[in-house]
Every structure is written in C-alpha cells, then in structure tokens.
N, C-alpha and C positions, 0 to 999 in steps of 0.2 A: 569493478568488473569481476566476472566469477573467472579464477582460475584453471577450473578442471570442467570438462565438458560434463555437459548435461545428458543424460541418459535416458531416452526414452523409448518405449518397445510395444509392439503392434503385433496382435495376432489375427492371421484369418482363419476362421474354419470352414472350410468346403465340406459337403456334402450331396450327395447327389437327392434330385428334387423329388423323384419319384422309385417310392422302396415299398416293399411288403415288412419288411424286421422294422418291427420296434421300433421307438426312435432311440432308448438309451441303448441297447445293442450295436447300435448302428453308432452311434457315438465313439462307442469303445472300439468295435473291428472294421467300420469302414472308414469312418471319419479322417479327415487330414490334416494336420492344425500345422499351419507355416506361421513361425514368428518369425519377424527381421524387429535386430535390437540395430538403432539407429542412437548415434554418439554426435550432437552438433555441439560445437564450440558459440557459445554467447557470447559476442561481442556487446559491450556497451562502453559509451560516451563519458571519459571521466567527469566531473562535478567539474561545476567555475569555482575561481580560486574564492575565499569566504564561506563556499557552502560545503555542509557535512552530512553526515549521516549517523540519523539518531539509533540509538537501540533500545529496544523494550519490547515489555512481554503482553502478548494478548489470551487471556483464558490460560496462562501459561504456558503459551508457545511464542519462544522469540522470535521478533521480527524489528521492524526499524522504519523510517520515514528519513526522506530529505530536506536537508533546512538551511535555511541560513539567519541568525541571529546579529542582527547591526550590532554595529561600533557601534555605540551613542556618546565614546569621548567625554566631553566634561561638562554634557546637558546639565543644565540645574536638577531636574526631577528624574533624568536618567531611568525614564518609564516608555519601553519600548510606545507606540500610536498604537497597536494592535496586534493580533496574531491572525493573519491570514491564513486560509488552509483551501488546496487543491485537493478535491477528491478526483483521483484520474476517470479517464473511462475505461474501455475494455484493453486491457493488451494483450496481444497472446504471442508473449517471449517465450521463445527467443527469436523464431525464424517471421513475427510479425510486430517489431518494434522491443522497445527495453525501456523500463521506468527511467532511466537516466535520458535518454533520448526524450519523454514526454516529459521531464525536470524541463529540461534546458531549454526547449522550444518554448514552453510557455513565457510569454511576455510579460506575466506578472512578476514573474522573477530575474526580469531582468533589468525593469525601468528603474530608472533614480527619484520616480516621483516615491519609492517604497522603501526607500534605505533607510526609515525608521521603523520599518514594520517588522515581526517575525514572520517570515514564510514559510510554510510548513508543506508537505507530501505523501501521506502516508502509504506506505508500501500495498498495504493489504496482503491477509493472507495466501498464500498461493502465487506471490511475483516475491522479487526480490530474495531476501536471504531463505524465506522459504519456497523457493520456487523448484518444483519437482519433492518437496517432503509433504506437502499442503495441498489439497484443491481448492483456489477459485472458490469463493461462496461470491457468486455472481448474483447480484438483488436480493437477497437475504437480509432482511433488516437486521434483526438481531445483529449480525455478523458486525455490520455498520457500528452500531451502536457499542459493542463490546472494542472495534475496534479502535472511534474516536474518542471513546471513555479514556483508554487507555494513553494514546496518542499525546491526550491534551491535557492529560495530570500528568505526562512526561514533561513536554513544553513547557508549563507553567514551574515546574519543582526547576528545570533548568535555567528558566528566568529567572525565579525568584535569588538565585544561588548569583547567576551568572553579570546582575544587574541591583542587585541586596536590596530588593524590595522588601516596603515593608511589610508587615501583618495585614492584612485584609485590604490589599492592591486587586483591584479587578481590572484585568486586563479586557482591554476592547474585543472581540470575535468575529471576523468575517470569514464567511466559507463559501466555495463556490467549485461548481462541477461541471465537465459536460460530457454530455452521451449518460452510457452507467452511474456517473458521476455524480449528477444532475440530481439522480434518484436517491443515492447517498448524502448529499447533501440537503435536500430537501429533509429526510427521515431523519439526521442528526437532526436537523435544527430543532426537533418535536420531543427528543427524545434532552437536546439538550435543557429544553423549557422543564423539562420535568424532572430536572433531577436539581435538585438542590444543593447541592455538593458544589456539583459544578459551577453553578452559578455565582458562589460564593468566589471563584476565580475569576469569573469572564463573564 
C-alpha cells in the first residue's frame, strides 16, 4: 500500500459566455480560475502470503508487477508448468478500485489447480508504483508491447536464477485479459510471435 496520500488537483476556469474583449484579454482581466487540490489516502489490499512484487524498468521508468512463483520442492526437473500472465482491465485508483484488490480477486490466483505455475500481473504504467508520476497509456499498443517485453525478461531471468534452469529452458506462456485487458493481451501475443528473443524463453 502507498504510504503517503496521493495528490491530485482540478482546476475550473469560468468565464462569462458572452463579451466583446478579446478572448486572451479576457483570460488575463476577467477570467476566474478556482483550483481545489484534493489529497485522498489509497487504500489497498495487502498480497496472500507467497505472492510479491516484482520491480523493473519500462523504457526506463520503474515500475513492477504482482507475482507469485511456486515451491516446486524436490521436483525431478523443477521447471515451473508455465508462466501465466493477467493483463488487468481499466482501474482508476484510487477512489475506483487498486491493482492489489484486482490481484486478489482473480481466481486464477488463487486455485491449487496452478501451484506449479508462475502467475504474473503487471502493474502498467500509470497504476501502482507509478501512479500519479505516469499517465495511463490506455490501448496504446506500443505501450503493451514495451511493457510485456520487459515484464517477461524480468520473470524469466528470476526463474531461471530462482529454479537454476538450464540454458535454453523455454518456458510455457499463457496470457489472458479482460475488458482493456483483453486488447493487451491479444496485441502481445502478435508482438510476442515476432520477436525472437523472446521466443527463445517461452
């Protein structure tokens, strides 16, 4: 959860609808501009015990995803089944839901049919650790793209470390979204067929 309130500020400007002056004239010696700076406290839903939160950088701005990476104990081949990934849909935290809140409700993170899987979340720029320094790139492909680029060479370099796979382990990839989500996830999946890099992971 974020410790200190979020900060955000709304100005109106009045003006009357019908003038002879100018309109920048009229800007400067009639015009009236009221801001109110509003200060709301964000609450959100700590993690289940298991899951964490990644950190990493997108186009070089940090940011982070929710996860949680299984035990796999004393598997023979101790190769996670997969890496799931949630692309969320719209939130608009603070005062209409919190990434942790849309973690925790989804049921794919919470069945036992997935306790070999990694489950993945990504924050997206403009919620979470960047939320109020970042805008929202709402259906922006690119954005997608730069951001699951980054996402899933994090996950995989934290597998490969956290599970000592070998050299050219390609991990299984499932993704799935809905609402905004839906769109993001479809667009990765196009972007991930074409990149080769990637593929060489998943």
């Amino acid at each position: 959860s974020r410790s200190e309130a979020t900060r955000r500020e709304s100005c109106i400007l009045y003006l009357p609808l019908e003038t002879s002056v100018a309109p920048e004239p009229v800007m400067r010696i009639l015009g009236l501009a009221v801001c109110a700076v509003l200060f709301v406290q964000e609450s959100s839903a700590a993690l289940a015990v298991g899951h964490e939160t990644l950190t990493y950088s997108v186009d070089g701005i940090g940011t982070g995803a929710f996860a949680r990476f299984p035990d796999l104990g004393n598997q023979q081949d101790n190769v996670p089944a997969g890496v799931l990934v949630l692309w969320h849909g719209t939130v608009l935290a603070p005062d209409m839901g919190t990434l942790e809140q849309v973690y925790n409700d989804d049921d794919a993170f919470k069945t036992s049919d997935l306790d070999d899987v990694i489950v993945v979340m990504p924050h997206q720029l403009g919620l979470g650790a960047t939320l109020g320094t970042q805008n929202q790139k709402w259906m922006q492909l690119e954005a997608v793209q730069s951001d699951g680029t980054a996402l899933l060479t994090h996950v995989y370099d934290k597998a490969k470390t956290k599970y000592s796979l070998a050299d050219g382990t390609v991990l299984r990839l499932f993704m799935y979204g809905h609402s905004q989500g839906g769109t993001s996830s479809l667009a990765y999946h196009f972007y991930y067929q074409a990149d080769a890099d990637m593929m060489q992971k998943y």
